[in-house]
C-alpha positions as CSV (number, residue, x, y, z in Angstrom):
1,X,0.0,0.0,0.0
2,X,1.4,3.2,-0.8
3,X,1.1,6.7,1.2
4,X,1.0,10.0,-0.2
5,X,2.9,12.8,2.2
6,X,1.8,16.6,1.3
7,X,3.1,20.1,2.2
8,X,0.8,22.3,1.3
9,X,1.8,26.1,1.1
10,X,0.5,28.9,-0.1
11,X,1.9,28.3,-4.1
12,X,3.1,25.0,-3.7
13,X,2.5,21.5,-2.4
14,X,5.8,19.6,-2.3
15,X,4.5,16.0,-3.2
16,X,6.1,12.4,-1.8
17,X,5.6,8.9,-2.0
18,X,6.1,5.7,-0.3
19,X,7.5,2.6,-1.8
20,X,5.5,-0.4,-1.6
21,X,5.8,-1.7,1.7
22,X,5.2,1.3,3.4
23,X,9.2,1.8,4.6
24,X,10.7,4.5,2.9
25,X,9.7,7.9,1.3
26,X,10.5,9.3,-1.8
27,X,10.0,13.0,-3.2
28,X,7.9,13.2,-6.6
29,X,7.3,16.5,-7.2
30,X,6.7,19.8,-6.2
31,X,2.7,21.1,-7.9
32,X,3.1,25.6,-8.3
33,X,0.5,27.7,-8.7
34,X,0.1,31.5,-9.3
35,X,-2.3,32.3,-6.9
36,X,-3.3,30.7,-3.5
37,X,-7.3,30.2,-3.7
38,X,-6.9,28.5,-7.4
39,X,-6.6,25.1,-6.6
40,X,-8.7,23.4,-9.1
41,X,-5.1,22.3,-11.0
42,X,-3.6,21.3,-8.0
43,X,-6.1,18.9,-7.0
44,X,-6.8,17.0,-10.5
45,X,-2.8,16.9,-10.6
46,X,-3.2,15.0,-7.0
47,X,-6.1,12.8,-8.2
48,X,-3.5,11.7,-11.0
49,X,-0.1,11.1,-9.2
50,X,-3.1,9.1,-6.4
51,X,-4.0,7.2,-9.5
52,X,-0.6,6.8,-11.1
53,X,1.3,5.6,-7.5
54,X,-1.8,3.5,-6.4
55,X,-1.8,5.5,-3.4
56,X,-4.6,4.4,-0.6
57,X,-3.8,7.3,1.7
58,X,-2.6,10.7,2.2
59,X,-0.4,12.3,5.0
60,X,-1.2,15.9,4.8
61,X,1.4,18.3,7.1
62,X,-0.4,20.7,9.5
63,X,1.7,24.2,10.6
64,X,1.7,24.1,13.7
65,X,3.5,27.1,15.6
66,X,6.2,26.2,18.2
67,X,4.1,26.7,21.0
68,X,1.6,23.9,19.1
69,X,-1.3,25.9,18.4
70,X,-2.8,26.5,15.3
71,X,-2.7,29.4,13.1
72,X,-4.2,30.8,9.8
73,X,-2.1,28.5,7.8
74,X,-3.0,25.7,9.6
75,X,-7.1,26.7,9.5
76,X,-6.4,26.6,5.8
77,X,-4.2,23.3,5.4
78,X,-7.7,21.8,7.6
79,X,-10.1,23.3,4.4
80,X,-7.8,21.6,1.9
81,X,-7.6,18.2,4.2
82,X,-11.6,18.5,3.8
83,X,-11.9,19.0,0.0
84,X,-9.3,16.6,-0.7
85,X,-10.9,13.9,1.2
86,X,-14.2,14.5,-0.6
87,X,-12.5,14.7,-3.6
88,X,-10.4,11.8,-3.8
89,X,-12.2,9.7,-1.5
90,X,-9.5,8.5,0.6
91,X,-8.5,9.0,4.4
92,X,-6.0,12.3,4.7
93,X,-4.4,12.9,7.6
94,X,-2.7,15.6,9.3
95,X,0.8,15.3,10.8
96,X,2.6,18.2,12.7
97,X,5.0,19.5,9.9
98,X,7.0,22.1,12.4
99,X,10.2,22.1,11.3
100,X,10.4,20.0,8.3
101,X,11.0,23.1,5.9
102,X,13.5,24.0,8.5
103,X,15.5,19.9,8.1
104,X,14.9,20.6,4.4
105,X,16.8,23.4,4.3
106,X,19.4,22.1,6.3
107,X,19.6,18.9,4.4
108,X,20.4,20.6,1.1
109,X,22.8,22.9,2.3
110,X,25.0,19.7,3.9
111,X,24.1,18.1,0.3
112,X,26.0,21.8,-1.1
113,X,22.8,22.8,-2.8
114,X,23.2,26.0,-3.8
115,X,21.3,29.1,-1.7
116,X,18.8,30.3,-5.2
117,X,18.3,26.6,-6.2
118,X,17.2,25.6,-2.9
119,X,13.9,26.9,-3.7
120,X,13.4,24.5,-6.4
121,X,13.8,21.5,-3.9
122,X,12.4,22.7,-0.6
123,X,8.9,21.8,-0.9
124,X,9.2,18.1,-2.0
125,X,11.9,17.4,0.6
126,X,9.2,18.9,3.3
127,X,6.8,16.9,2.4
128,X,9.7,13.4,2.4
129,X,10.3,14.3,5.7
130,X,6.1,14.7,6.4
131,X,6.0,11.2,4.8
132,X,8.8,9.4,6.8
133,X,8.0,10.8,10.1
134,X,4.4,9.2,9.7
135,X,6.1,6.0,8.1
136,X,8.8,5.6,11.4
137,X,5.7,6.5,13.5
138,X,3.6,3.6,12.2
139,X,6.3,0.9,12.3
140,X,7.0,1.7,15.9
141,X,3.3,1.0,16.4
């Protein structure tokens, strides 16, 4: 069974998936958009990947700020967890994302990706770390 891991931002969502068994997380790809409420494009680019992966869930990252409550961002990542369920018909849930962008960026800079292309990377290698965290969290269960 494979899992889907999303970041959702406010132009992007960085996209992963898991390999067959369920062990390891893999970044796909990261979905742009020009303007925050048009989401029409992301979501029938999500239905295909769901279709193309055989996915059979989604892990969707929630923004949590450091003191654990819950923002705008987060009110808004809870509306997309909502439409995308209805949408795609499969369970989506939310996993505290704090930090992620943060190991992201560290990871590329020890990897010596440069400072402008880092932007090009960020949002998939969130949403590998969303994925795996979930992944470690359910084999320990």
């Amino acid at each position: 069974m494979r899992i889907m891991g999303l970041d959702f931002g406010s132009k992007t969502v960085g996209v992963a998936v898991s390999d067959p068994l369920g062990i390891t997380a893999q970044g796909v790809e990261i979905i742009r958009r020009k303007e925050e409420n048009k989401l029409r494009q992301t979501y029938a680019r999500i239905e295909e990947l769901i279709l193309e992966y055989q996915v059979e869930e989604i892990v969707l990252g929630l923004p949590k700020n450091m003191n654990a409550t819950e923002g705008e961002r987060a009110q808004l990542t809870r509306e997309f967890q909502d439409r995308l369920e209805r949408r795609t018909g499969l369970p989506v849930k939310l996993w505290d994302e704090r930090l992620t962008t943060v190991a992201a960026d560290q990871a590329m800079m020890e990897a010596g990706i440069r400072r402008e292309h880092r932007k090009d990377y960020v949002d998939r290698i969130a949403a590998s770390l969303i994925l795996q965290g979930y992944l470690d969290c359910k084999a320990r269960s």
